[in-house]
C-alpha positions as CSV (number, residue, x, y, z in Angstrom):
1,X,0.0,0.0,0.0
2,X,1.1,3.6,-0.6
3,X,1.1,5.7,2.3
4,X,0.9,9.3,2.5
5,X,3.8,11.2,4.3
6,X,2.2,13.4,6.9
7,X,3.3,16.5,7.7
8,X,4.4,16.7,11.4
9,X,4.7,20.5,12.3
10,X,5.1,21.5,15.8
11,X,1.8,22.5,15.7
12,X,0.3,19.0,14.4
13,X,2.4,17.6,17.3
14,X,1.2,19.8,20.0
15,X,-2.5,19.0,18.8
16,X,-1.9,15.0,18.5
17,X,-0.3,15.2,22.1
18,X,-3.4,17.1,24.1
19,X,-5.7,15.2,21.5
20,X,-4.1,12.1,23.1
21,X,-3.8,12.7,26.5
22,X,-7.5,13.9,27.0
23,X,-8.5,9.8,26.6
24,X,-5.7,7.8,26.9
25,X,-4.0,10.4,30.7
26,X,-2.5,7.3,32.8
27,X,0.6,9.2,35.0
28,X,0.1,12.8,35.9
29,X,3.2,15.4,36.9
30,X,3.2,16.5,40.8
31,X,4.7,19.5,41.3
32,X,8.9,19.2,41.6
33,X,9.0,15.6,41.1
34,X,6.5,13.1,38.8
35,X,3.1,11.7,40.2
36,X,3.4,8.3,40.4
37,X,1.8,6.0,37.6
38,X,-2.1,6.4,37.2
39,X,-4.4,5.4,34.9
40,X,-8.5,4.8,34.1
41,X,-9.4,2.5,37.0
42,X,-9.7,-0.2,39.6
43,X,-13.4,-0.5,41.0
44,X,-15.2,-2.9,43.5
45,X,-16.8,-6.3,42.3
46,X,-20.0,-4.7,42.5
47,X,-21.3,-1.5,42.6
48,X,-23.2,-1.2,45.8
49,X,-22.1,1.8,48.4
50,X,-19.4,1.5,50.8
51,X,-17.6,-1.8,49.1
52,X,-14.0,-3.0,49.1
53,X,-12.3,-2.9,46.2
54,X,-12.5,-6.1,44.6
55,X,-9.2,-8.3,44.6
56,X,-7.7,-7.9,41.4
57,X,-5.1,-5.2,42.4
58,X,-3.2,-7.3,45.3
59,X,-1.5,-6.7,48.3
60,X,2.3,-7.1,48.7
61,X,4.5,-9.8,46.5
62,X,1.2,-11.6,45.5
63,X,-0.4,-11.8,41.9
64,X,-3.8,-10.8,40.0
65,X,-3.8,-13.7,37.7
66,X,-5.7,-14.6,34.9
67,X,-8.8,-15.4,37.5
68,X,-8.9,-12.3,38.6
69,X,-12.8,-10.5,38.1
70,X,-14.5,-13.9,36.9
71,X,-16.6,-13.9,39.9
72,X,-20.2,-13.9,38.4
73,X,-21.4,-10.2,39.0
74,X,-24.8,-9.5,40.5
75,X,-27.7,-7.5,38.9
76,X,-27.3,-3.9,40.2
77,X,-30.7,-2.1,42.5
78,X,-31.5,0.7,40.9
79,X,-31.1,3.1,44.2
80,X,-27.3,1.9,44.4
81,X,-24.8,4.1,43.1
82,X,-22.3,2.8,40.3
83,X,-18.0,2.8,40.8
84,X,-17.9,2.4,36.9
85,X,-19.2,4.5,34.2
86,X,-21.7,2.1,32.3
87,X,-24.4,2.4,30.3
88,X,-27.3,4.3,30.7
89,X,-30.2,2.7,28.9
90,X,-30.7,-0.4,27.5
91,X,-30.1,-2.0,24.0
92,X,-33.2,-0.6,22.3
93,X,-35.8,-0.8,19.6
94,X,-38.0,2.1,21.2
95,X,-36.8,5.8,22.0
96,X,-35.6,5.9,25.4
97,X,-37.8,8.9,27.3
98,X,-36.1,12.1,26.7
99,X,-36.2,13.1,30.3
100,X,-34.5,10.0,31.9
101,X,-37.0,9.8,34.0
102,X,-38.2,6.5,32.5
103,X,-36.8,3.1,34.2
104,X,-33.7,2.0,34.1
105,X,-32.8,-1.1,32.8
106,X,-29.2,-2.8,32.3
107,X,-27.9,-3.1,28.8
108,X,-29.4,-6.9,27.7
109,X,-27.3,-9.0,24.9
110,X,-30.3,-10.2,22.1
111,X,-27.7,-12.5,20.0
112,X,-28.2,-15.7,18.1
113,X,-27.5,-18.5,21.6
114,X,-24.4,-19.3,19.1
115,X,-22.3,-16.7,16.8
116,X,-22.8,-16.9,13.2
117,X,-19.5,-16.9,11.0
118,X,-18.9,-14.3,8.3
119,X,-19.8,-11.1,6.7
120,X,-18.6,-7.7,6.8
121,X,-19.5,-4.9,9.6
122,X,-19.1,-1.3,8.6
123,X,-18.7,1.2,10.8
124,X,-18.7,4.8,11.4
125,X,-16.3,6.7,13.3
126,X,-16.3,10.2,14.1
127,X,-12.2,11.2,13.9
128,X,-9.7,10.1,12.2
129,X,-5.8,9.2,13.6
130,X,-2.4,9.9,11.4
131,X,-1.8,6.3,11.8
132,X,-1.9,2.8,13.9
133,X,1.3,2.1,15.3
134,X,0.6,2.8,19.2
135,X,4.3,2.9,19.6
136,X,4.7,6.5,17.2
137,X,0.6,8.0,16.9
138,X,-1.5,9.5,19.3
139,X,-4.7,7.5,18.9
140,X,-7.8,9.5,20.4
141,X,-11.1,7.3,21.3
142,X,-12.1,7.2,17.7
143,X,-8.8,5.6,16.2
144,X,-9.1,3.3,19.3
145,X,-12.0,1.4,18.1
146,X,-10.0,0.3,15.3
147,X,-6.8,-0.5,17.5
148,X,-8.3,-2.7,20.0
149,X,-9.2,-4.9,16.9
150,X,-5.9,-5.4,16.2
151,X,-4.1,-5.6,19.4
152,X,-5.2,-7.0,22.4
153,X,-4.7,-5.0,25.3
154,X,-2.4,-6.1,28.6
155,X,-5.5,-5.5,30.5
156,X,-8.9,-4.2,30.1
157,X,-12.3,-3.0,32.5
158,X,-15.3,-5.6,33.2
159,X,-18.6,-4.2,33.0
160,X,-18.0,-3.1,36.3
161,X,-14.9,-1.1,36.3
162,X,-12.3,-3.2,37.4
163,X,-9.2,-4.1,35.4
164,X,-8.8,-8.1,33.9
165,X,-5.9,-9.5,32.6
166,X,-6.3,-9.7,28.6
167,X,-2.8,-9.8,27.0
168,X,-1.3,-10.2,30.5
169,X,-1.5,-13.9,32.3
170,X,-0.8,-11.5,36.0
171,X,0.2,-8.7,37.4
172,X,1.8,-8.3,40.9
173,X,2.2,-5.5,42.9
174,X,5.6,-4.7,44.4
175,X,5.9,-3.4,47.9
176,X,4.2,-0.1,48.3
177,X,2.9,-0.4,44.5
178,X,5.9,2.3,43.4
179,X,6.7,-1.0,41.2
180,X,4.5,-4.1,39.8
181,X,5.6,-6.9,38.1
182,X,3.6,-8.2,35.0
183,X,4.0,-11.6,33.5
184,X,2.4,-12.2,29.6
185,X,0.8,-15.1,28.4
186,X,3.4,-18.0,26.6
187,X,1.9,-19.2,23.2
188,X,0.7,-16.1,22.2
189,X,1.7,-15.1,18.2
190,X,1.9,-12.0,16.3
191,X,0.2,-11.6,13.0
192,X,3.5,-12.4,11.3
193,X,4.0,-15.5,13.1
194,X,6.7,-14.6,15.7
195,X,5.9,-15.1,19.4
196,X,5.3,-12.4,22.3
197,X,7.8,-12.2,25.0
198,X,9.2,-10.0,27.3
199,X,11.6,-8.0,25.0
200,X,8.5,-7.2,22.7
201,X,7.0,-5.5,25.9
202,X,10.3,-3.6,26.6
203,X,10.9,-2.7,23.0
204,X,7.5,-1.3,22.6
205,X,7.1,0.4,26.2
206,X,10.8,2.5,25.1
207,X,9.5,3.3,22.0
208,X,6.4,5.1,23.7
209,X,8.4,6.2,26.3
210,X,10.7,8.6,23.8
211,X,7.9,9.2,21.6
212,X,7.3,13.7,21.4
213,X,3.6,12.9,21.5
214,X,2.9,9.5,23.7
215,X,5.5,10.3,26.1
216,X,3.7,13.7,27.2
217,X,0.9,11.8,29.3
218,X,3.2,9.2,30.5
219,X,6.9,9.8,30.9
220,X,6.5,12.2,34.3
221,X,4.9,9.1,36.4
222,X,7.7,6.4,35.9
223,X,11.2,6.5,37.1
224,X,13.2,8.5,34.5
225,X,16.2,5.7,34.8
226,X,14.9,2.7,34.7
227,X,10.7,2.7,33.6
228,X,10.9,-1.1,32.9
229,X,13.1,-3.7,33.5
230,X,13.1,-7.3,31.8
231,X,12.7,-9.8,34.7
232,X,12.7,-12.8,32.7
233,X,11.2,-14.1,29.1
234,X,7.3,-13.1,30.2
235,X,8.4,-11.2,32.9
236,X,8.9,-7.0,33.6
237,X,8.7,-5.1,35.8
238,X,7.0,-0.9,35.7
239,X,8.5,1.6,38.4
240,X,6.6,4.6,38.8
241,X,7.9,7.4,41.1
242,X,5.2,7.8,43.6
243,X,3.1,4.6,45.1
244,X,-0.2,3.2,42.7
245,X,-2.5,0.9,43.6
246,X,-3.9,0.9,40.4
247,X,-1.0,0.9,38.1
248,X,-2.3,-2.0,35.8
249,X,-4.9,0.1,34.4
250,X,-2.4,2.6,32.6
251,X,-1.9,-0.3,30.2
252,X,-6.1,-0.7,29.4
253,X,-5.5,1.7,25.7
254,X,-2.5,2.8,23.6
255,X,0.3,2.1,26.2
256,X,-0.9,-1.7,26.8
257,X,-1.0,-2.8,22.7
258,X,2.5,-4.2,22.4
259,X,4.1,-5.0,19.2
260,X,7.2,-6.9,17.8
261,X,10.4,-5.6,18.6
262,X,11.8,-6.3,15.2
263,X,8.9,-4.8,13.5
264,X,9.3,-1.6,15.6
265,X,12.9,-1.1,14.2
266,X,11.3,-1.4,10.8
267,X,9.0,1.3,11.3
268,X,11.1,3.6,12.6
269,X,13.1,3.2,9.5
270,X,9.9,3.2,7.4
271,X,7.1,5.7,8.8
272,X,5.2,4.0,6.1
273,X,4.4,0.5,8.3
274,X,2.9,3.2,10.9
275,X,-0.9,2.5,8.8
276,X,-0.4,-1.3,8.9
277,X,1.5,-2.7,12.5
278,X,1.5,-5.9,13.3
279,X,-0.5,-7.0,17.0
280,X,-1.9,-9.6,18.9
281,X,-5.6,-9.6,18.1
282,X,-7.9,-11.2,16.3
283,X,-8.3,-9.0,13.2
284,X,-5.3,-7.6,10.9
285,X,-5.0,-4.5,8.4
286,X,-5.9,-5.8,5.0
287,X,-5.7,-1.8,3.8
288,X,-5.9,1.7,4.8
289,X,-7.1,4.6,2.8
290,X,-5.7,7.7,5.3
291,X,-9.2,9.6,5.7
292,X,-11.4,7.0,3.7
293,X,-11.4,3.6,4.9
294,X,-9.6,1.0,7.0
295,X,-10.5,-2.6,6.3
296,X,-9.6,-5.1,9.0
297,X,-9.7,-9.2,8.2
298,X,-10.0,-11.9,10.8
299,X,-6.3,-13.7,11.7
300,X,-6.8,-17.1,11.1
301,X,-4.5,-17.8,13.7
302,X,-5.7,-15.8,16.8
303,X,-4.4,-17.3,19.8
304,X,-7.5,-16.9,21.6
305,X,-9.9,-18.4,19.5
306,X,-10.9,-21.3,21.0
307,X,-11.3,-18.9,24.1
308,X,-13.3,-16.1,22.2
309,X,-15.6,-16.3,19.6
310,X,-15.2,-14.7,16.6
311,X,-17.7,-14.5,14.1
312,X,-16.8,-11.4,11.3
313,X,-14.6,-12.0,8.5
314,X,-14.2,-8.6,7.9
315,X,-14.5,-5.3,9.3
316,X,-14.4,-1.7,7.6
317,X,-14.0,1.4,8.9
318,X,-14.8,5.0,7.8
319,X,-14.2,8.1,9.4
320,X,-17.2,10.5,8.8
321,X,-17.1,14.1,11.0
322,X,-20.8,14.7,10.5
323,X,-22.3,12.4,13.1
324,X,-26.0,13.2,11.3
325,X,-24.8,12.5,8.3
326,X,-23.5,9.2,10.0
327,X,-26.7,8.2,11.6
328,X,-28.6,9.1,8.0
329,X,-26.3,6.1,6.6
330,X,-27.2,3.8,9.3
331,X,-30.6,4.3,8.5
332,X,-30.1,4.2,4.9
333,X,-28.4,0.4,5.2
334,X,-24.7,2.1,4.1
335,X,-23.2,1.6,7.6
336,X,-24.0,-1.6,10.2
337,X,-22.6,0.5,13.5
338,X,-22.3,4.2,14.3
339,X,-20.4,6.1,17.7
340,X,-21.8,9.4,18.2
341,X,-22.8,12.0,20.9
342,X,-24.2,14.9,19.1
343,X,-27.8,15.4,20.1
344,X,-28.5,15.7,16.1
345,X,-27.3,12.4,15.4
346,X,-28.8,11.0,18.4
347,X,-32.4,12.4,17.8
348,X,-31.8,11.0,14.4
349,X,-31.1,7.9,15.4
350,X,-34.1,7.8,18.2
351,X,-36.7,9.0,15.4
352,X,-36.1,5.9,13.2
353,X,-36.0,3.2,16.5
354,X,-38.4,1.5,15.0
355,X,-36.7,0.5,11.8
356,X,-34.5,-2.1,12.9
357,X,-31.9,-0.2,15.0
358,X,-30.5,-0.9,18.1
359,X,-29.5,2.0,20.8
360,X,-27.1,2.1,23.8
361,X,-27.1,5.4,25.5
362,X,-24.0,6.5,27.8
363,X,-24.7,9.7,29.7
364,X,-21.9,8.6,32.7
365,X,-18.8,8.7,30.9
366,X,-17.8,12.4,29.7
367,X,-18.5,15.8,30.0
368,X,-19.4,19.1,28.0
369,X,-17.4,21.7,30.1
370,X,-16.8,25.6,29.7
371,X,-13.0,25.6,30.8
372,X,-12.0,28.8,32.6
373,X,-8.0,30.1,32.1
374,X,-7.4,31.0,35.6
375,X,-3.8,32.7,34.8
376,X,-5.3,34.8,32.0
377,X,-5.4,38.7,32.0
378,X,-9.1,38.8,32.2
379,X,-10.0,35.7,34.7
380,X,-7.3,35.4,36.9
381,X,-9.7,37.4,38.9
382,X,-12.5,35.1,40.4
383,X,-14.8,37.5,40.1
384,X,-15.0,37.6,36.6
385,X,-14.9,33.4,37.0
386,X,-17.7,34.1,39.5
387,X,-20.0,36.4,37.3
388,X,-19.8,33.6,34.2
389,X,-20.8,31.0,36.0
390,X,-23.5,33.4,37.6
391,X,-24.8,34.5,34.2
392,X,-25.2,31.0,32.3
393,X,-28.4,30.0,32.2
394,X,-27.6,26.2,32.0
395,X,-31.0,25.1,31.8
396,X,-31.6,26.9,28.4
397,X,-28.7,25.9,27.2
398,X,-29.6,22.2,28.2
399,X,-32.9,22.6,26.6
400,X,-32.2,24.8,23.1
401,X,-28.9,22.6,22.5
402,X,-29.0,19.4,24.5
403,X,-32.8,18.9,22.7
404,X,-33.6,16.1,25.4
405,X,-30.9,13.9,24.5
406,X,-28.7,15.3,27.8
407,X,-29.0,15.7,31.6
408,X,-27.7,18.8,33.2
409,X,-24.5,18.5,34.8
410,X,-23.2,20.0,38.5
411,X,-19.7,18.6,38.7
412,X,-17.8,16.4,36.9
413,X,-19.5,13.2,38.0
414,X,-22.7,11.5,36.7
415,X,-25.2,11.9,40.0
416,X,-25.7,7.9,39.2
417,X,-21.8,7.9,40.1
418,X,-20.5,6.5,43.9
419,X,-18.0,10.0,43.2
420,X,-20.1,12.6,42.9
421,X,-20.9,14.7,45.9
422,X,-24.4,15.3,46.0
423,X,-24.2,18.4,48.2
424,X,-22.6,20.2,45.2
425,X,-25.0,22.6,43.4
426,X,-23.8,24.4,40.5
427,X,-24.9,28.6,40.9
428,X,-26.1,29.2,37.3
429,X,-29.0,30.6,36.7
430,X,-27.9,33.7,39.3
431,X,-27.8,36.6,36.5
432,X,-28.6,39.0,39.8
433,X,-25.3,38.1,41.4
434,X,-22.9,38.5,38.1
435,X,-24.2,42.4,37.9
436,X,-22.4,44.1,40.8
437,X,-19.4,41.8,40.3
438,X,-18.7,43.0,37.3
439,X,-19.1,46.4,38.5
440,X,-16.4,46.0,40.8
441,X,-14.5,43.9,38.3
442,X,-14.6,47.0,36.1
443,X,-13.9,49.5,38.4
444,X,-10.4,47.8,39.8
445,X,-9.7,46.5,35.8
446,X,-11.0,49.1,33.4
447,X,-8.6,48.1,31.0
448,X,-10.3,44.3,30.9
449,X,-13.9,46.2,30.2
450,X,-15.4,47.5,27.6
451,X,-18.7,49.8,28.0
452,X,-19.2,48.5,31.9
453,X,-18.7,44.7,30.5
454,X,-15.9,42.3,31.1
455,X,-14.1,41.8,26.9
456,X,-13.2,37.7,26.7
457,X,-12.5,35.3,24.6
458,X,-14.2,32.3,23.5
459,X,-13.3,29.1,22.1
460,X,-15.0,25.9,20.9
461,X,-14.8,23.9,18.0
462,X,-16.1,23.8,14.2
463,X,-17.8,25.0,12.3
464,X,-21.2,22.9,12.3
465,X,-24.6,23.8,12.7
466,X,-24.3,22.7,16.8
467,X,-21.3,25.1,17.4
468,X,-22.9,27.9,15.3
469,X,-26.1,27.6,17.5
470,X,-24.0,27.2,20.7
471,X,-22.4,30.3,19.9
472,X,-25.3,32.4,18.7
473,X,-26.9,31.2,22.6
474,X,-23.8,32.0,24.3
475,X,-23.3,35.7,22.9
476,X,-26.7,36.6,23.6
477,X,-26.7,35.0,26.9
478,X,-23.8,36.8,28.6
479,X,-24.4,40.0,26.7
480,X,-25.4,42.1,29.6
481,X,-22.3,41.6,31.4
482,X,-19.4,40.4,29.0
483,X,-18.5,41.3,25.5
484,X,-17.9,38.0,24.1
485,X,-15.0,37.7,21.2
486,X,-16.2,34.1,20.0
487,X,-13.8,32.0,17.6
488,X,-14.6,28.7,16.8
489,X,-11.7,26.5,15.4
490,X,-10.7,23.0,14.4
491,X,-10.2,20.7,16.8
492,X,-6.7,21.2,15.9
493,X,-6.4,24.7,16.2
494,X,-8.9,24.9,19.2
495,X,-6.7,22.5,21.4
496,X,-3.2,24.4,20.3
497,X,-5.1,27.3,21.8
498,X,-6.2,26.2,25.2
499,X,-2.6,23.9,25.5
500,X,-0.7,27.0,25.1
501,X,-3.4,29.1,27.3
502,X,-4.0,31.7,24.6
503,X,-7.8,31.2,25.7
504,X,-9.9,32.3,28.2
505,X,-12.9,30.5,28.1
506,X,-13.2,26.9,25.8
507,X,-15.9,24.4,25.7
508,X,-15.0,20.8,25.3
509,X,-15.7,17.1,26.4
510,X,-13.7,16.2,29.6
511,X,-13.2,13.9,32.8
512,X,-15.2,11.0,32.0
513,X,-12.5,8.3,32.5
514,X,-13.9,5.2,34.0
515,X,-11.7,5.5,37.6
516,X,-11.8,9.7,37.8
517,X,-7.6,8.8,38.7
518,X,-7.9,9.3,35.2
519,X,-8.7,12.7,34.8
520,X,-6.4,13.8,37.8
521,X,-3.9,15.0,35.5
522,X,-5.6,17.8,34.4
523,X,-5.8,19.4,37.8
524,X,-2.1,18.4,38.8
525,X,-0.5,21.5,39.9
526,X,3.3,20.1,38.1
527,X,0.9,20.1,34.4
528,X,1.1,23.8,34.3
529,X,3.4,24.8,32.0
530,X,4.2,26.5,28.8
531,X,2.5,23.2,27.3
532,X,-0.2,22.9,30.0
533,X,-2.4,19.8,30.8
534,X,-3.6,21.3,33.5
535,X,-6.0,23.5,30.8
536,X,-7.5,25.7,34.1
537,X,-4.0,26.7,34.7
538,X,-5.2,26.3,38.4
539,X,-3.0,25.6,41.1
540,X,-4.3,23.6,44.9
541,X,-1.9,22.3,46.6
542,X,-4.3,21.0,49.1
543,X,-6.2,19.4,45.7
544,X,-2.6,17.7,44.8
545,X,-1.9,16.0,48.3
546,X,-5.6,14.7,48.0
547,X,-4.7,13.3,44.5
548,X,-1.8,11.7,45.5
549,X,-3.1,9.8,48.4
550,X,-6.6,8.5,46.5
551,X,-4.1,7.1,43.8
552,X,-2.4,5.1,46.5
553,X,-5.0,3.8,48.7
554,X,-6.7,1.1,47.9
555,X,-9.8,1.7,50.0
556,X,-13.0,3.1,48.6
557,X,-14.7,4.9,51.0
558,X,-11.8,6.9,51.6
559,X,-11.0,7.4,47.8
560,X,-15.0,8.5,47.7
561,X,-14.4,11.0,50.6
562,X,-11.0,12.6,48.3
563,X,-13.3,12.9,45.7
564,X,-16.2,14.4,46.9
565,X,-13.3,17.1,48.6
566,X,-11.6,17.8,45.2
567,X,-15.0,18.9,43.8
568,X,-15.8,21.1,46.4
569,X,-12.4,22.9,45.6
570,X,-13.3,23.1,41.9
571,X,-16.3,24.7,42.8
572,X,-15.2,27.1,44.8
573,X,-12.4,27.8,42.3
574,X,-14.8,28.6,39.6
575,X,-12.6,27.0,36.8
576,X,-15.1,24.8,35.7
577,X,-18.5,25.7,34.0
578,X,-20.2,21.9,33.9
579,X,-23.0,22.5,31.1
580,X,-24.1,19.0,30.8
581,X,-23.2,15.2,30.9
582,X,-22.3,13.9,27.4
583,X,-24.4,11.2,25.8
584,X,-22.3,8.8,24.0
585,X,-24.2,6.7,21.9
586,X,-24.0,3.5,19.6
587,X,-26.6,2.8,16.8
588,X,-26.5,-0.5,15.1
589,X,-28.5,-2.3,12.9
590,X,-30.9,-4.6,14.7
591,X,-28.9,-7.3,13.0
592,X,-25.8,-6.7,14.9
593,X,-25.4,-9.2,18.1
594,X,-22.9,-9.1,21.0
595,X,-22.5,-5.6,21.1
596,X,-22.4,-5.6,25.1
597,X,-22.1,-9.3,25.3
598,X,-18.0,-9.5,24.8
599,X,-15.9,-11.1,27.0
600,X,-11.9,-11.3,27.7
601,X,-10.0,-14.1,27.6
602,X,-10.6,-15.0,31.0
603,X,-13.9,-14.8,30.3
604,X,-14.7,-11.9,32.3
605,X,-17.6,-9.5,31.0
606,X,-15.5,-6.4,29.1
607,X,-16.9,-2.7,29.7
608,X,-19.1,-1.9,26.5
609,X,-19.5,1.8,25.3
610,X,-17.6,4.1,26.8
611,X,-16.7,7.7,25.9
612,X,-17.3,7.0,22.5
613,X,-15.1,4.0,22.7
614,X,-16.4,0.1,22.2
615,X,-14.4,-3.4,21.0
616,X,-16.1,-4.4,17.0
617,X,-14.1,-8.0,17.5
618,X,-16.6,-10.3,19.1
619,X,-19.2,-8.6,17.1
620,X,-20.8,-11.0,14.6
621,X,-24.5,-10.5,12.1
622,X,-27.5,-12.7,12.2
């Protein structure tokens, strides 16, 4: 195949790498010296309220092996609150109501009782990656849904948030969990026939480690000498620099799919191999069309098939930005499966539930968020941060753009979520109080004001007909007390902005990640920077000590308590305007089975639809 060189400015690089980190953030920076090695989650086997965590991460010198999490899980009350983010409404042939009011019900497998062998899936995805080698591109959500085709994972979440072992036999956890050993399966055999051992792990953990882009999200959690030592021919062994209890879960996305250590030198050689690598898992690149179309074929040779059913011969892939457009194809026949989260799209695809579609809602696992620059000229002050958050009214904003398709959010949390702290009430709505704090605003910082009203700037991404009418809402809706400058960007350009902090205020998706250890980087006081993670540019150093001792303790009622804490410093921060909980959503044609049914090698239930993000493998049509 002919690939395309791409061009890899500074600027493409700085976009790839906050891209990245928002979903794939494992090891966040504290302060003078690294945080140790976090990542997306370790949750209880269950998801009642208090609970243990469940015993997959392990005490000292003992192992999670491949066992770990096969417990049968029990059916969830619908008063308990949930550890994990997952999903919201059930597989459907029916609208869900609108209001959420309607009952709950957990996401039900309707497959054939056995898998039915061939065919082709097609599937939409919203964004599109510069390549597939997880060793040298930054692969967002998106891009992931075609990697975890191809490789298998060292570890992965079960439909109740805790890691499994996938690609990993066991992991054990060192002492005070600064180190864990992991030990991967024997027998297992790349798609060109060589086996997996311990040097492929090292070989592909040191070329992520000195990648530009990868290495921005994880080189500041592990020890800068020695990140990974070979312990034997399965065997390493991660050191991080502060204690984790949770360090298996960094490896869930791009940082667990390992490849061959003599392909890697090939590639670096040879950018070209970057759109076809070479993994574990049960589906290999056929051909890539950068922008048009990926098509993935089955590996006759998959080392767990006689584990793990697999049913599609083939499997393609096409990157379409206008999730409407998207949904219209799903509807039309051209497309089996669809990922989107834009109320559009999703009204779309609830309009036509009753010609053969299936629907999984997620509202628990991401969030639509005005971002507030602390550190810039105009909102280091809080009152300016005060008087925004005063002068949104959320609730028309919920209802004018959100269209019934989205809850209201208070904090960064789901309220179905174990994390959230339910005494937190966010104070929009309150256009009485932003008026005499931006008089005084004004009167101390004339030069920020124009005409009695606070000048910012504004940020989201485009241009489509949601950002257009977010905008045109906005304006008008702070017009009595800020004069809004609104720019909406690229993705690209938009994220180079708030990086950088040439921003004041931008809307995106954020938190979400299924343990919130996840999202912890982006409040680290050690991410602020030139290149700044921390996109608030908001320093606690009360929130960092709090941050560092959830990601070491292993018990959950005390990790709930951190929690509920860091929000209430967010909230009296003001760098967070929480507009409303995103619903990511899958659309499938009724005649696609398994779509929450998928399993891990050790058979344990895996996690199904999560910010935007679900495995096409064990996927098979009836």
């Amino acid at each position: 195949m002919a690939a395309r060189r791409i061009d890899r400015s500074w600027r493409w690089w700085l976009a790839a790498a906050l891209a990245f980190s928002l979903i794939a953030s494992a090891c966040g920076d504290g302060g003078d010296e690294p945080s140790s090695p976090a990542a997306e989650t370790s949750a209880p086997a269950g998801d009642t309220v208090p609970a243990e965590p469940a015993d997959t991460g392990t005490t000292d010198g003992t192992s999670a092996s491949s066992e770990a999490g096969s417990e049968p899980v029990e059916e969830q009350d619908e008063q308990e609150l949930l550890v994990a983010p997952v999903d919201t409404t059930t597989t459907t042939t029916t609208a869900p109501s609108p209001d959420g009011d309607g009952e709950e019900t957990v996401p039900e497998v309707t497959a054939e009782s056995e898998p039915q062998s061939g065919g082709t899936l097609k599937v939409a995805i919203s964004a599109e990656g510069d390549g597939l080698n997880p060793a040298a591109n930054a692969m967002t959500g998106s891009v992931n849904n075609i990697a975890y085709a191809i490789f298998d994972p060292l570890t992965y979440f079960d439909t109740q948030g805790n890691w499994v072992p996938v690609l990993a036999e066991s992991w054990t956890k060192i002492g005070d969990g600064t180190s864990w050993q992991m030990k991967v399966r024997e027998g297992v055999r790349f798609h060109d026939g060589t086996e997996l051992d311990a040097d492929d792990v090292v070989a592909t953990f040191q070329a992520q480690f000195s990648d530009p882009v990868i290495s921005v999200v994880y080189k500041p959690g592990f020890d800068p000498d020695a990140p990974i030592v070979k312990i034997d021919d399965y065997t390493v062994q991660f050191k991080g620099v502060r204690p984790s209890a949770r360090l298996p879960i960094a490896f869930t996305s791009q940082l667990g799919m390992i490849l061959p250590s003599e392909w890697l030198e090939q590639a670096a050689a040879d950018s070209t191999l970057n759109q076809m690598p070479v993994g574990t898992g049960p589906f290999m690149v056929e051909s890539r069309i950068l922008g048009e179309r990926t098509v993935l074929v089955r590996n006759p040779d998959y080392w767990a098939a006689d584990i793990i059913d697999i049913g599609l011969d083939r499997i393609e892939i096409y990157p379409i930005t206008d999730q409407t457009v998207a949904a219209q194809r799903l509807i039309a026949g051209d497309l089996d499966l669809i990922l989107v989260s834009g109320a559009e799209a999703i009204l779309t695809l609830r309009d036509a539930a009753d010609q053969g579609l299936t629907i999984i809602e997620n509202q628990r696992s991401e969030e639509s968020t005005m971002i507030i620059n602390a550190a810039s000229a105009t909102f280091s002050d809080i009152r300016a941060r005060q008087a925004l958050t005063f002068a949104t009214d959320q609730d028309l904003y919920v209802e004018l753009l959100g269209q019934g398709t989205t809850l209201a959010a208070d904090t960064m949390f789901h309220p179905d979520m174990i994390w959230r702290n339910p005494d937190i009430e966010q104070e929009t709505n309150m256009p009485e109080r932003a008026g005499p704090l931006v008089a005084a605003y004004c009167a101390d910082l004339p030069e920020n004001c124009s005409d009695g009203k606070i000048n910012m700037r504004f940020g989201l991404s485009g241009p489509s007909v949601e950002s257009d009418r977010a905008v045109d809402l906005l304006v008008d809706m702070w017009s009595d007390y800020f004069n809004v400058d609104p720019s909406v960007k690229p993705l690209q350009d938009l994220l180079i902005d708030v990086v950088l902090g040439n921003y004041d205020v931008a809307q995106a998706f954020a938190f979400g990640g299924v343990d919130p250890d996840n999202d912890a980087l982006f409040m680290e006081c050690g991410a602020i920077g030139f290149i700044s993670l921390n996109f608030a540019r908001y320093c606690d150093q009360e929130r960092d000590e709090l941050i560092y001792e959830q990601r070491r303790v292993e018990d959950l009622d005390r990790r709930v308590e951190i929690w509920h804490r860091i929000q209430e410093i967010n909230r009296d921060a003001y760098i967070f305007l929480f507009v409303n909980h995103a619903n990511w959503t899958i659309g499938a044609r009724d005649n696609v089975e398994n779509i929450c049914g998928q399993v891990g090698p050790t058979g344990d239930p895996i996690l199904c639809n999560n910010q935007g993000q679900t495995w096409l493998s064990q996927l098979w049509l009836s």
